[in-house]
N, C-alpha and C positions, 0 to 999 in steps of 0.2 A: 504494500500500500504506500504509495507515493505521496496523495496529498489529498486533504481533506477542507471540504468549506466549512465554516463557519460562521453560525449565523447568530446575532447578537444584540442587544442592546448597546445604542451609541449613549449611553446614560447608565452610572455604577450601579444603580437600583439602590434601596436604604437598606439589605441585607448585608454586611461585610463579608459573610461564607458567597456570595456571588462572585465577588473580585478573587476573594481565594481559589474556588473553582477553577474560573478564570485565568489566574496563574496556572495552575495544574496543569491544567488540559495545556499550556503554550509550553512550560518546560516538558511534559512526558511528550508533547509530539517532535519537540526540537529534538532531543535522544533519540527517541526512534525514529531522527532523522526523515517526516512526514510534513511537508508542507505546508505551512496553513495560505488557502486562499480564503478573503474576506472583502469587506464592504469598502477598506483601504481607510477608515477614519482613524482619528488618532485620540477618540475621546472615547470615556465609558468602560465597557467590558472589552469591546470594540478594540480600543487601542491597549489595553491591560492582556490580551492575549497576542495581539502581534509584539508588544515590547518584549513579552516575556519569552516566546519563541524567539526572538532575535537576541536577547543575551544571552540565551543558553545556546550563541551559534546554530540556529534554525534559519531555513527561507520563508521567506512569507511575500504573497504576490496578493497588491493588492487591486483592485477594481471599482471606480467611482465615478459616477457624473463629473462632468465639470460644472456643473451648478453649485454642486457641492466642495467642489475641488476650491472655487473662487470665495467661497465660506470660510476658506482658511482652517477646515479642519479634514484636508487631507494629510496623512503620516509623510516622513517625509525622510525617512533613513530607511524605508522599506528596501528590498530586493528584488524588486520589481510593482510598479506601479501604472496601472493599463487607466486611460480615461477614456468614458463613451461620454454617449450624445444623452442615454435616457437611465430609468429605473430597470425597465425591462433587458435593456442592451445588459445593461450590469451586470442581471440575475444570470440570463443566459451564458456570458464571458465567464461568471466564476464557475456554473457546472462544467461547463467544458473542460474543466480543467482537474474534477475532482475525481477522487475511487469514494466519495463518502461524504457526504454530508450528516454533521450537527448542529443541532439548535442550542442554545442557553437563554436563559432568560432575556427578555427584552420585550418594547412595546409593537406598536403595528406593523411597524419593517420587518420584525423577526416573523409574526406571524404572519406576514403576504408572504413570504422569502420561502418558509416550512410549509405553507398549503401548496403555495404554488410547484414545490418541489416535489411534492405529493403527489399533486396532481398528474404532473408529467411521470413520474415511476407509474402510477395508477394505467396512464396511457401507454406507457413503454417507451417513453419520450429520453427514461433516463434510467440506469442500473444498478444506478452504487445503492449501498445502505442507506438509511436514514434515520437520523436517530434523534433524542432529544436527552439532552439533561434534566431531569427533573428533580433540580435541589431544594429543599425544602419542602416538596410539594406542590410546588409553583406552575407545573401545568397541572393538578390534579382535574382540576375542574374543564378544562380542555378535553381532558379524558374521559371524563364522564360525556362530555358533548360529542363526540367522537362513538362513545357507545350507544349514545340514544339514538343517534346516525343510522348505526347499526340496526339496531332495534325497529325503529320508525323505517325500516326501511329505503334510507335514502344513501346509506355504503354497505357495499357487500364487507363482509366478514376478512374476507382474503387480503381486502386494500384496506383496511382498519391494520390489520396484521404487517403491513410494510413499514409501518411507525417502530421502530424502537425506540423502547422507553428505558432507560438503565438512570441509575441512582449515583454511580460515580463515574469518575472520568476512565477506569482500566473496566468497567464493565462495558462501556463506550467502545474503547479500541479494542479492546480482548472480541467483540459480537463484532464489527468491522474487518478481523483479519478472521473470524471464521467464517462469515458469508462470503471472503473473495479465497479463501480458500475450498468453497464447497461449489464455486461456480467453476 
């Protein structure tokens, strides 16, 4: 497994076990030598997971509007930094790039970023894993919505099933390198 997106809150949240997470997942992916590709900001969780990959000698490619970019809160010591025209160009440019995508906590960006990525595995749009952090509990209720889905019949059972949901960051990578090891 090469490199993984990352999808986040551009904002630390008021939990401090979020930035710690946060850390975690930057330094064990920088070791295991795994990429992180992201949204390219330099603020929040956002930029607390590309710093921390890149001190622990990791690459991290990142990917931004230039709307956002003239914001003044693109990163700006990255190892690579790609600017498009829109929201969507963005999404698109960072899967291209991954074996996996993860969520973490975050506001509406993470959740467009995580259905949308959804959607496209749903479709066969996309392959990799997909997974989510859920630190504290913090999507629980996501979950519950996802199962009335289910229920109510509006998602089949099988695309409910392409969400992983792990509790730390090595249940994360440890479910990532056995799903591309079983394909």
């Amino acid at each position: 497994m090469k490199s993984i997106v990352v999808y986040c809150g551009s904002n630390p949240g008021t939990n401090p076990l979020y930035k710690e997470i946060a850390r975690e997942l930057g330094s064990k992916m920088a070791r295991r030598q795994i990429r992180l590709i992201y949204g390219g900001g330099n603020l929040g969780l956002m930029g607390t997971v590309a710093d921390e990959v890149l001190t622990n000698g990791g690459e991290v490619t990142g990917v931004i509007p230039n709307f956002l970019a003239q914001l003044e809160v693109a990163h700006q010591t990255l190892t690579e930094l790609h600017f498009v025209e829109t929201m969507h160009e963005r999404k698109f440019k960072m899967v291209q790039f991954a074996k996996g995508v993860v969520a973490l906590p975050g506001g509406y960006g993470t959740l467009d970023e995580l259905f949308e990525i959804l959607a496209w595995r749903q479709l066969k749009l996309y392959h990799g894993p997909i997974a989510i952090l859920n630190i504290s509990g913090f999507y629980d209720l996501m979950l519950q919505q996802l199962d009335r889905m289910v229920a109510d019949g509006f998602l089949r059972a099988e695309n409910r099933d392409l969400l992983i949901v792990a509790e730390s960051v090595d249940e994360v990578l440890e479910a990532f390198e056995k799903f591309w090891e079983e394909v």
